[in-house]
N, C-alpha and C positions, 0 to 999 in steps of 0.2 A: 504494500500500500504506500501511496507517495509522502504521505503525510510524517513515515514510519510508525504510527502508532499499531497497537494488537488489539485485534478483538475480542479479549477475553473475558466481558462483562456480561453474563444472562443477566436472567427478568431476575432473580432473586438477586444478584448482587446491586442491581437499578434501585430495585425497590427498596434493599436494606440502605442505599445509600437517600433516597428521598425519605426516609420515615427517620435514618440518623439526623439529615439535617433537620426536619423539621425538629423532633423532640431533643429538646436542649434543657435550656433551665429555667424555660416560661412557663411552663406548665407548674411548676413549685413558686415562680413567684408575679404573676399575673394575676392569679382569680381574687387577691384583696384588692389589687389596682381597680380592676374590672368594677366590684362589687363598690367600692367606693364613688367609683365615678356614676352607675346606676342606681343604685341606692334601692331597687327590688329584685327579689330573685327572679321572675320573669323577666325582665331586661338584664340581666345577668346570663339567662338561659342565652336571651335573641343575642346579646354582644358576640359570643359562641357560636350561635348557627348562623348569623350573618356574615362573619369572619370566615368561616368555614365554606359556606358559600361560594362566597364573593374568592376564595380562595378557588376553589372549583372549577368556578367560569371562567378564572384565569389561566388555569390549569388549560381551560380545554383551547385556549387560545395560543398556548406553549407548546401543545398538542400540534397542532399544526403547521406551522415554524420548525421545530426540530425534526415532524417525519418529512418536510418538503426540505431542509437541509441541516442534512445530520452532519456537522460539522462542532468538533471541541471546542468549547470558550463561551458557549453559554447566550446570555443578550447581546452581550459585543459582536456578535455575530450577525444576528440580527438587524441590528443597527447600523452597520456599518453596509447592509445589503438596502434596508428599505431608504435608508436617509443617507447619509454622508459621512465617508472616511471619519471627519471631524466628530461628529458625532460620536460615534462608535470609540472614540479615540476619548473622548472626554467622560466617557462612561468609564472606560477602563482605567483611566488615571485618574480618578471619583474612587475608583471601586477597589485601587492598591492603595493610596496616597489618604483617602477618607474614611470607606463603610467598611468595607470587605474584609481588610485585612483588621481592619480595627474593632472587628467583630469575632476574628479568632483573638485579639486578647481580652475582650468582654467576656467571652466566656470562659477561657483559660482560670481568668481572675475570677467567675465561678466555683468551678473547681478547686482552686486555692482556697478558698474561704471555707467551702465545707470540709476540705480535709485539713483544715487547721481548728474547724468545728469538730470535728470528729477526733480529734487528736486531744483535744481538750476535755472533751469525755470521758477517751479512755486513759491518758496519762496527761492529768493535769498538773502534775508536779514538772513536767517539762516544759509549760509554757506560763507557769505561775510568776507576775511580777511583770511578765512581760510589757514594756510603755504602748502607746500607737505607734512611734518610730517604727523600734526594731518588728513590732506586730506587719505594718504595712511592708516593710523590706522582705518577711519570712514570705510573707503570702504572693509580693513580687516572683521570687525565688523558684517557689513553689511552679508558679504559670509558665516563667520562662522554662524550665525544663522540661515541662508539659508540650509548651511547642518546640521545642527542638527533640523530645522523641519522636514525638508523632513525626515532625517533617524529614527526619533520618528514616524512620519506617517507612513513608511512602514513595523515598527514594528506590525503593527494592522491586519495583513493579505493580502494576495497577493489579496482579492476579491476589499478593499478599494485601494491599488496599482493598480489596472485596472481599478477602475472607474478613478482616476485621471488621466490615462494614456490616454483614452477616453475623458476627458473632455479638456485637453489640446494641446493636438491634432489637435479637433476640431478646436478651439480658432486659435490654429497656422496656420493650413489652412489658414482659413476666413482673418486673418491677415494681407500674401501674397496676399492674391486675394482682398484682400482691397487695398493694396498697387500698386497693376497691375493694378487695374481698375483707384483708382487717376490717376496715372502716365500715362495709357494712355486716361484718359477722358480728360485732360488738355493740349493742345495747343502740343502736341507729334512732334517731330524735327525726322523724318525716315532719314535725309541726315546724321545724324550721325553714321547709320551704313556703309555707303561708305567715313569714312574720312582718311586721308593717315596716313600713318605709325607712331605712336608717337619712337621719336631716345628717345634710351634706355639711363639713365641717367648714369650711370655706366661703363667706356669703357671696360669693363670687363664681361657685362654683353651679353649674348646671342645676336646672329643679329634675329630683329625683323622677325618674321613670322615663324624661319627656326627652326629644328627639336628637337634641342638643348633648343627652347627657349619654346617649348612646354614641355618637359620633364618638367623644372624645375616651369611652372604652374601648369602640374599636383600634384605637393607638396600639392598645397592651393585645388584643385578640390580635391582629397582623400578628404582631411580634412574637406571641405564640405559635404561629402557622409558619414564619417565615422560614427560607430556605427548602422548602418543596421542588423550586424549579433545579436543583442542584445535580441532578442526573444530566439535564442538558448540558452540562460541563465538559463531564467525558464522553458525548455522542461519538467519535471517533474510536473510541475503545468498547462497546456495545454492540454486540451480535445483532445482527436484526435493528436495527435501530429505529425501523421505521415502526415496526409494532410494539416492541420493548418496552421504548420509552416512551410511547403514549399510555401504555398498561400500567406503568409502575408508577405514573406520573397521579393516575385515578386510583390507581388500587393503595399507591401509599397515602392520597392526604384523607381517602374516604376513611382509611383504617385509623388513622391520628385523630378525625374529625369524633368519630364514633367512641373513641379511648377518649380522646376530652372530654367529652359531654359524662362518660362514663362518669372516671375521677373526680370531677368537677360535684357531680353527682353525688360522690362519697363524702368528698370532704362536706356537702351543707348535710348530711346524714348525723356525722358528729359537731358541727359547727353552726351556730347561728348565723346571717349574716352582718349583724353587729361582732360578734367573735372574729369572725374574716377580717373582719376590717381593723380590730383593734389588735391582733395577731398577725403581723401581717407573714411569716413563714407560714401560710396554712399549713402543709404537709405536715411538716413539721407539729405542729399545734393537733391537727386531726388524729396522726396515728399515735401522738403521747396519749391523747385522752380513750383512744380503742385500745391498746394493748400499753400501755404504762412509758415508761423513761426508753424502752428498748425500741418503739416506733422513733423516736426521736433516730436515734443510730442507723437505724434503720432506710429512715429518709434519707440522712445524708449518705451514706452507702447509694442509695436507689442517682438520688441527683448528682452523684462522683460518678458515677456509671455511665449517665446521660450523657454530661458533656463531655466527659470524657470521651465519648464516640462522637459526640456532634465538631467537637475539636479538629477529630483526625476528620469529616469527612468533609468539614471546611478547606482543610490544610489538603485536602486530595482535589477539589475538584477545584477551586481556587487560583490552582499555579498553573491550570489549563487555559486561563483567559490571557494571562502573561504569555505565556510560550502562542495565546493563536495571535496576540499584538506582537509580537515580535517577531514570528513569520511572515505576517504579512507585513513586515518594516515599519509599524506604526510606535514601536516600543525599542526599549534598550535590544538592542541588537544580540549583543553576548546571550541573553538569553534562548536564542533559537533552537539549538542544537539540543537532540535527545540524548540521553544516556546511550550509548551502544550495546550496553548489556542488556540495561531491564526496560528499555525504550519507554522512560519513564522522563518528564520532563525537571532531570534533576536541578540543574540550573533556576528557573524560573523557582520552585521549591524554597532554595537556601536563601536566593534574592528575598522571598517573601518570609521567611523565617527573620532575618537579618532584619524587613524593615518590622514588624511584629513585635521584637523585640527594640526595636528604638520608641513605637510609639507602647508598652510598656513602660518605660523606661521614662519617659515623658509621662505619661500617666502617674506614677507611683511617686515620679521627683516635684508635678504639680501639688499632689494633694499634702506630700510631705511639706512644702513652703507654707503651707495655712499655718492660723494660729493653734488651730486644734482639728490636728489631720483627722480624719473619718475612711476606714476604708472600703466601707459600704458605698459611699458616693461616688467610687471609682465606672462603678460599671451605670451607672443610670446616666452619667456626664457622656461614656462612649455612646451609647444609647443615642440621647437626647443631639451628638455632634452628625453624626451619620443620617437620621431618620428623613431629611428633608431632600438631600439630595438623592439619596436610594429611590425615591419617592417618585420623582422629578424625571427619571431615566425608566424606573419602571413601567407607568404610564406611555413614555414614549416605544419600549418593547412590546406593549399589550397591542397600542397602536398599529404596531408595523404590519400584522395579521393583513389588516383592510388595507394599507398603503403595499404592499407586496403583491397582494389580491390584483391592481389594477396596473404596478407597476412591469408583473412579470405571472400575466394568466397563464403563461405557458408551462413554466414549470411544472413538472408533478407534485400531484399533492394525497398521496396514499392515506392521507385523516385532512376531512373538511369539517370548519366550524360549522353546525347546524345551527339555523337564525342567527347568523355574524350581526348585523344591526341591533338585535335584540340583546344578546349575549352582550359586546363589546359598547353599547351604549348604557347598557346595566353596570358595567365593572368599570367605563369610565365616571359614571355618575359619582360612583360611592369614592373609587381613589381619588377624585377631584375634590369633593367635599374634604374630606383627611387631608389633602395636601394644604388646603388653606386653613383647616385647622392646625397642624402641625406648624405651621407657619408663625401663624396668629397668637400658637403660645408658646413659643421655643426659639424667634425671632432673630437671635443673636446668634444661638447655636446653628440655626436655617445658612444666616445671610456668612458666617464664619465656613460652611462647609462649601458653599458657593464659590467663595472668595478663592478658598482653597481647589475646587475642581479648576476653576480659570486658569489660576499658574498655570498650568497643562497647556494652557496657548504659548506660552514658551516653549516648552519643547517641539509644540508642533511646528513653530514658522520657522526655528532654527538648526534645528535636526531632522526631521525628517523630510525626505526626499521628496523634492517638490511633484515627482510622478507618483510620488506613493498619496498624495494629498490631493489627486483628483479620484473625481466622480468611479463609481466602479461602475466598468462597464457592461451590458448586457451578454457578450460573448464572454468576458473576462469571468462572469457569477457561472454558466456554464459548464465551462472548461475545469474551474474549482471543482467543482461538485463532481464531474466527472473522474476527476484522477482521486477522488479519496472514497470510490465504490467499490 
């Protein structure tokens, strides 16, 4: 194949990789967000199945794009086909330089916390005394090693990158369904889903139940869903691609969607949703009160597991957008060339590890300059930098569906969106509204991740090849597609 890449990914490795990225550490810390910002279980419920949804329709719109060109790198691919080099090109360096990469160390620092939660547990004489300093430096520590295993692992081949992706998967299942079944074997309170309205703490915040106050749960419900499109990363490594990964694309978020609702389920079993809100680790809080001090450990075990796998399958599918910008001359160059042994794209990997740990590093030496570091706020600040422009690029990938539809009917297209109007006029609705809410409250962190994608027009008028900075041409999309069949 021209590309050098192997096709050694079936439907179960796809799909362990869509259900890894989805289930991370939203599901444990989301549903107090959620319940806060709605203030009744019922709109609690809808923040979940409209997110879930609206994920769906998206789904089915990625659906089509990847089986019409199964090509590694994801939206950039995309983009760069239905709109302009440039485009695609500022997605990409948004998506190393802002979100992307800045969301393997959000979660890393996950990780860290709970296994420095769990360490404290079980040997608390080892971290007794400890200041926020040295606290915040350990739990650095901890993440950075977290992504330099994972990204030395998935130097070895995309074959050992799907079994992990497969075996932790699994784990994460069994997890939830461990955590649903305590929660509801043990003494389950159903009167808490008929309890009245929790008044929103903030007089500024949404009135509970009303239209306003679901928009701004939906924030935390994406964010629970996100990374589903994550299988389109390694289209080039995907047997079958054209039906694969449309399968794995529905069969994973429908299986996440149905395990939320589950959990979600459990936790208001043992939890009021005033409890939710004033606890804000539900998990955490739910399986202490069904099986004692041991759900606690428990939890954190279940959420070290999670991203633990959502990590690596960040850190796998990720360095594929890097190695398709740098083949196609739109990115550092160096990065192009595969491994020769494990035709793995090592290069682009270490590059991303390398910046991962600077913004890390930057993370941990911000919070440490406060007056009184916090290391809880590390991860809601990556959060809150990333969300507006993800956002902003995303929308324009959902788009390209109908702009490619007109641009290049010719193509084949082995999955067509059914009611494209209907479908894509529904999911542009809902991510419009979000986008100018996210906007509206997070303002600073919006117009700073902005700021930050633009730099990326320096490299583009200065380095790259001014043939590489025109229009792709209609023979040019073609001839691609043909040498990597």
């Amino acid at each position: 194949m021209a590309s050098g890449y192997e096709r050694k990914l079936g439907l179960s490795e796809t799909l362990s990789i869509v259900v890894g990225r989805i289930i991370g550490s939203g599901i444990f810390r989301t549903p107090a967000s959620i319940m806060l910002a709605v203030g009744v279980v019922s709109m609690f419920y809808g923040a979940w199945l409209v997110g879930g949804i609206i994920t769906i329709l998206s789904a089915l719109l990625f659906a089509e794009l990847v089986a019409m060109v199964p090509r590694s790198g994801g939206p950039y691919v995309y983009l760069r086909l239905a709109y302009h080099p440039m485009v695609a090109f500022l997605r990409g360096w948004a998506m190393f330089f802002v979100s992307e990469t800045a969301s393997i160390v959000a979660v890393a620092l996950v990780f860290s916390a709970y296994a420095l939660g769990l360490l404290d547990q079980i040997r608390p004489e080892l971290l007794a005394g400890a200041d926020p300093f040295h606290a915040l430096m350990l739990r650095g520590s901890i993440a950075f090693l977290l992504i330099w295993l994972l990204t030395l692992a998935n130097c070895f081949g995309v074959f050992l990158s799907g079994v992990i992706q497969d075996i932790f998967s699994v784990v994460k299942i069994g997890a939830l369904l461990l955590i649903a079944a305590a929660c509801f074997g043990s003494s389950p309170d159903f009167s808490h889903f008929g309890m009245e309205v929790i008044t929103p703490p903030d007089a500024n915040a949404p009135e509970a139940g009303s239209l306003a106050a679901l928009f701004a749960a939906l924030r935390y419900s994406f964010f629970a869903y996100s990374g589903w499109e994550g299988a389109t990363y390694v289209a080039e490594e995907v047997k079958q691609p054209e039906k694969n990964l449309p399968r794995s694309l529905f069969l994973g978020i429908g299986m996440v969607m149905v395990l939320y609702l589950l959990v979600n389920t459990a936790y208001l079993a043992q939890l009021s949703p005033q409890d939710m809100v004033e606890n804000r680790a539900v998990a955490v809080e739910a399986m202490t009160r069904a099986i004692g001090l041991a759900g606690g450990v428990l939890v954190a075990l279940a959420i070290m597991i999670s991203t633990f796998g959502n990590v690596s399958s960040q850190v796998l599918v990720k360095s594929r957008t890097w190695h398709a910008m740098a083949r196609d001359g739109l990115f550092f160059q160096f990065l192009s060339p595969l491994s020769s042994t494990y035709r793995s794209p090592n290069r682009a990997l270490v590059f991303q590890g390398v910046w991962a740990s600077c913004l890390l590093g930057m993370a941990v030496s911000g919070e440490l300059l406060k007056p009184h570091p916090q290391d809880n706020n590390l991860y809601e600040a990556l959060i809150d930098f990333f969300s507006f422009t993800s956002t902003v690029f995303n929308v324009l990938t959902l788009a390209a569906v109908a702009v490619l539809r007109k641009k290049l009917p010719e193509l084949p297209r082995p999955f067509r969106v059914p009611y494209l109007p209907l479908v894509l006029g529904l999911v542009m609705l809902v991510q419009g509204a979000f986008l100018v809410y996210t906007f509206m409250d997070k303002p600073i962190h919006s117009l700073a991740g902005v700021a930050l994608t633009l730099t990326g027009l320096i490299y583009w008028f200065f380095f790259v090849d001014p043939e590489k900075r025109k229009p792709v041409r209609h023979d040019r999309i073609l001839a691609e597609l043909e040498k990597n069949d």
